[in-house]
N, C-alpha and C positions, 0 to 999 in steps of 0.2 A: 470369824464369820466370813462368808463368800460371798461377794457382791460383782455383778453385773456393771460396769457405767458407758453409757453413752458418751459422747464428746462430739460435738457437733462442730467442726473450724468454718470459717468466713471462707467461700471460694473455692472449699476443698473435699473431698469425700470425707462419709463419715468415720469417724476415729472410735474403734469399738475395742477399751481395756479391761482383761479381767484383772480384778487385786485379789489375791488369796490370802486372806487373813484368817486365825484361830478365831474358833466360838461355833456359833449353832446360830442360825438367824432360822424366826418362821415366817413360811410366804404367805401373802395378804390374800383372801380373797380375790377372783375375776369376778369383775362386775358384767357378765352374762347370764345371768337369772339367776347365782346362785352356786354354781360350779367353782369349786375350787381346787387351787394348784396343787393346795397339800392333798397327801393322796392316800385316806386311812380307810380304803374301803377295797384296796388292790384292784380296782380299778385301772387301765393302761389311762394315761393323759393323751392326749390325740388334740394338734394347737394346728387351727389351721390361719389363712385370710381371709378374703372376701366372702361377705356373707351367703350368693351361691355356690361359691364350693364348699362352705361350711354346712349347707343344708343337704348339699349331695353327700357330701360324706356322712350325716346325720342321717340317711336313709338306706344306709350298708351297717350302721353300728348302731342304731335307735342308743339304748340305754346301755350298754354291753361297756361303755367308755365313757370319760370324764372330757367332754369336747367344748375346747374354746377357740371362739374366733376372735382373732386378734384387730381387724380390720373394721371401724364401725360404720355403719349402714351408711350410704351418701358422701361418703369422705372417699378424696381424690384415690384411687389405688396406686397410680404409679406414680405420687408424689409421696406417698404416706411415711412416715417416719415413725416405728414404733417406741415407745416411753420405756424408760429404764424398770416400769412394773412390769409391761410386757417382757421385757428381754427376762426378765426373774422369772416369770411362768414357762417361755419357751425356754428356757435351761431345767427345768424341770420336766419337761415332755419325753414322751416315750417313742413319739412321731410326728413328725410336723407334716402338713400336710399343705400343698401351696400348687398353684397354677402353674405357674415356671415362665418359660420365658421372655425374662428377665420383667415380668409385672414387678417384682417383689423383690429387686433388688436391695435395702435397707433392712428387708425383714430376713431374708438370705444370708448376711453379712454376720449377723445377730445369733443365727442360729449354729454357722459356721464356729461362731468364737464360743458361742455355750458349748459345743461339741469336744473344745478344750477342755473344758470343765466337767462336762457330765458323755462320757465316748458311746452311752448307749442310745441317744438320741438318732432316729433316724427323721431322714428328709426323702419325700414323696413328691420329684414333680410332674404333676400330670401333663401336661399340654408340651411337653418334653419328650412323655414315653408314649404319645399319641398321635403327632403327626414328626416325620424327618424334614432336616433343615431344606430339602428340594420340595416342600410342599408348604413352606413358611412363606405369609404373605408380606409383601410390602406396600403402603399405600397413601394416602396423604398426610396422615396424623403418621403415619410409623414410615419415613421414607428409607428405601436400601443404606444410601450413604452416611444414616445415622448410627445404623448397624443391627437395632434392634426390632424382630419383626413385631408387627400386631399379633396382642400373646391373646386376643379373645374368641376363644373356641367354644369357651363352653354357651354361646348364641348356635353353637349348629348342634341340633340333638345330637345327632349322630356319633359324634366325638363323644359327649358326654356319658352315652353307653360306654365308651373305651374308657372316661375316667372310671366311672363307676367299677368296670371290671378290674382296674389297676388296685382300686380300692379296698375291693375285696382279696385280692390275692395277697396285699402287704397285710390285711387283717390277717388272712388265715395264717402267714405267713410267722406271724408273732404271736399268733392266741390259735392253732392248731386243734386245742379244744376244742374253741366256739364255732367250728369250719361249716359247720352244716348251718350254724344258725347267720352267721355272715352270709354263704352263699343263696339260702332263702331268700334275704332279704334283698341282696341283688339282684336273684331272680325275678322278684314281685316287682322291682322298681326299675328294671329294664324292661318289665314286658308295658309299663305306665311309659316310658319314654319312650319305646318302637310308636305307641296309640300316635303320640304328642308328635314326632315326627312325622308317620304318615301323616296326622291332621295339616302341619303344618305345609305339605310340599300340593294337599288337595286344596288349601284355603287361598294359596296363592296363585294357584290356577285360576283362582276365581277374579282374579285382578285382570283388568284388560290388559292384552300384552305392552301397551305403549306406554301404561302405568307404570310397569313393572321398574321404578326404579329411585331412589334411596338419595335423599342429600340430608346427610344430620348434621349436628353442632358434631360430636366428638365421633373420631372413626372407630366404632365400635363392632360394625356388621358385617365385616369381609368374609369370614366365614361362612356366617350365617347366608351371604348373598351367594357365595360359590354352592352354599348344598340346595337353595330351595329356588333360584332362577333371578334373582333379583340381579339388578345392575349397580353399584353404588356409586356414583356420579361424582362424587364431593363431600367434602366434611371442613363444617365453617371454621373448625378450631385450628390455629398454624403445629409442626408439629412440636415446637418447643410448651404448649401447653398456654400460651397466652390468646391474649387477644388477637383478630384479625386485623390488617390496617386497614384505614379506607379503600386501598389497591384492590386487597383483597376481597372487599364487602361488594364492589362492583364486579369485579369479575365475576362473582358467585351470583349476583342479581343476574348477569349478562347468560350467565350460563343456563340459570334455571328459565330464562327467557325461552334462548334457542330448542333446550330439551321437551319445553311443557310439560315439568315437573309439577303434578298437583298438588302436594301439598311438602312442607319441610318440618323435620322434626326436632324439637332443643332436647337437652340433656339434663338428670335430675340431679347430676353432682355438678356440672357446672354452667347456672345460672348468669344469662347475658341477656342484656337487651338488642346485643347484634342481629341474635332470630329473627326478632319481630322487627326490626329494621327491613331485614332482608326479605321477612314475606309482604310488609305492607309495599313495599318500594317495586315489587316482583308480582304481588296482587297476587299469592299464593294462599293455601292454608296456610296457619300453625298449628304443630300438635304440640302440646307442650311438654310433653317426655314420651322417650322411648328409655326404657329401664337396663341399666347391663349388671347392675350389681345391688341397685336396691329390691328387697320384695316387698311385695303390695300387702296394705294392710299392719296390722302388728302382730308382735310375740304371742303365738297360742292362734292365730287365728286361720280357718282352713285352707286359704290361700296364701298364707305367708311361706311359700316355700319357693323353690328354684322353677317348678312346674306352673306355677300360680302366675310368678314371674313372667316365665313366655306365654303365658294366654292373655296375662293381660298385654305385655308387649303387640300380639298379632290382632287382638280388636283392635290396639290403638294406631296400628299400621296400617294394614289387609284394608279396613273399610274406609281411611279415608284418602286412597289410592283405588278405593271405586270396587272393592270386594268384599266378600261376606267371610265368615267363619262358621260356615255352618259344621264343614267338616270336623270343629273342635268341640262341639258340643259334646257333651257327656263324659269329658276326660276327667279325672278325679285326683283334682292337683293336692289333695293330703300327703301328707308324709305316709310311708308304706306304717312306719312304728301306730300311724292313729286309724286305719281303715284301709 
């Protein structure tokens, strides 16, 4: 039997061995609705991570593939540590599919050493083959001298038409076959994300200009603020992922002072009571989430998608920085596969 193991040291990166032993093992189910690793329906397996890149790639491949997301909803991305079940299902994948870079370094690592064992695994990173390193940000949470830029792009539609088209071409790329019917479905779901876009650069307009500008718990919106005018001020989280210290928590009160920042926004994956420190202290709003990777809603439900995602994100910004979203109405955040 082949087995995957993880090795986790005190201090140290993680240690990822394969053992190549005789026998036959069978893979256990993903607990993703139902999708499983074993593959008796010739189906491609397609392993991605966080849940909206798994639902943009779910809108180039509807049913056509066996698609698990390895990444669960609300849980840190860039601390994430995939389980020795996961590494068993991404050795069995026919494509991995991942943000890049360096979000998903443990899950990279993983896929690297299954790649030893199974050589027809391919790896897809989008936000890699989407912007060059002269146009990678650096900023509070992600500073230059740590090395690693802010890898969240898919906050700027824009970009995310270029994953979607990367998407498609590695489908056609491997299922040749299916080429008209992948290229359809990127058609329909880039002409729904140009809508979402324009909505988004006319909703901001609607923001008085002095508004226009951004201090969240975790720095998630740099992109997002270079394509639609936003300024991003500040991000309460330091960049090593902990807490702020007091030094910190006052400067950022002092800051939102001087700015006349109306309102500050927390984060759905990491939960603190620093926010609400900092906006009663600063006599600001709170909103209590701005979303980068959870979707609204549940499994099966019409806005549980990537697109759902940003509408709900721009009511929950746009109006309480003193703008409307009218220009977002009537966008039709489904999956292309349901309507």
């Amino acid at each position: 039997m082949r087995i995957l193991l993880l090795a986790v040291g005190i201090g140290i990166p993680i240690a990822i061995a394969l053992i190549i032993m005789v026998g036959v093992m069978s893979i256990p189910p993903a607990d993703n609705g139902g999708s499983a690793v074993s593959n008796n329906n010739d189906k491609l397996i397609v392993i991605t991570s966080v849940a909206p890149i798994t639902n943009i790639v779910k809108n180039v491949v509807c049913d056509k593939v066996d698609l698990i997301g390895i990444v669960p909803e609300g849980v840190d991305s860039h601390t994430f540590e995939p389980t020795p079940s996961d590494a068993i299902r991404i050795r069995s994948a026919d494509l991995v599919i991942i943000n890049g870079l360096n979000l998903e370094v443990p899950f990279e690592r993983i896929v690297e050493a299954a790649r030893e064992d199974n050589p027809r695994i391919q790896l897809l990173k989008l936000a890699d083959n989407t912007i060059t390193p002269q146009e990678w940000i650096f900023d509070f949470s992600f500073p230059k001298e740590k090395g690693d830029p802010n890898p969240h792009l898919w906050l700027n539609v824009a970009y995310v038409v270029r994953y979607v088209e990367l998407i498609r071409d590695k489908m056609i790329e491997l299922e040749p076959e299916n080429a008209s019917y992948y290229a359809s479905n990127a058609e329909h779901y880039i002409a729904r994300l140009r809508a979402l876009d324009e909505g988004i650069i006319r909703a901001v307009h609607t923001i008085p200009e002095g508004n226009r500008k951004l201090l969240t718990y975790h720095d998630s919106w740099a992109y997002f603020a270079e394509r639609y005018g936003v300024k991003v001020i500040g991000a309460v989280q330091p960049s090593d992922f902990g807490e702020p210290t007091p030094q910190d928590v006052a400067r950022i009160i002092e800051q939102i002072r001087e700015e006349k920042v109306p309102a500050i926004f927390a984060s759905e994956v990491f939960p603190t009571k620093v926010v609400e420190q900092i906006a009663r202290e600063a006599n600001v709003e709170i909103v209590e989430t701005l979303a980068d990777d959870v979707l609204p809603g549940k499994e099966g439900d019409p806005e549980h998608t990537y697109i759902g995602m940003m509408l709900y994100n721009m009511h929950n910004m746009i109006v309480p920085l003193g703008g409307n979203i009218d220009a977002l109405q009537g966008i039709d955040p489904r999956n292309v596969c349901n309507g």
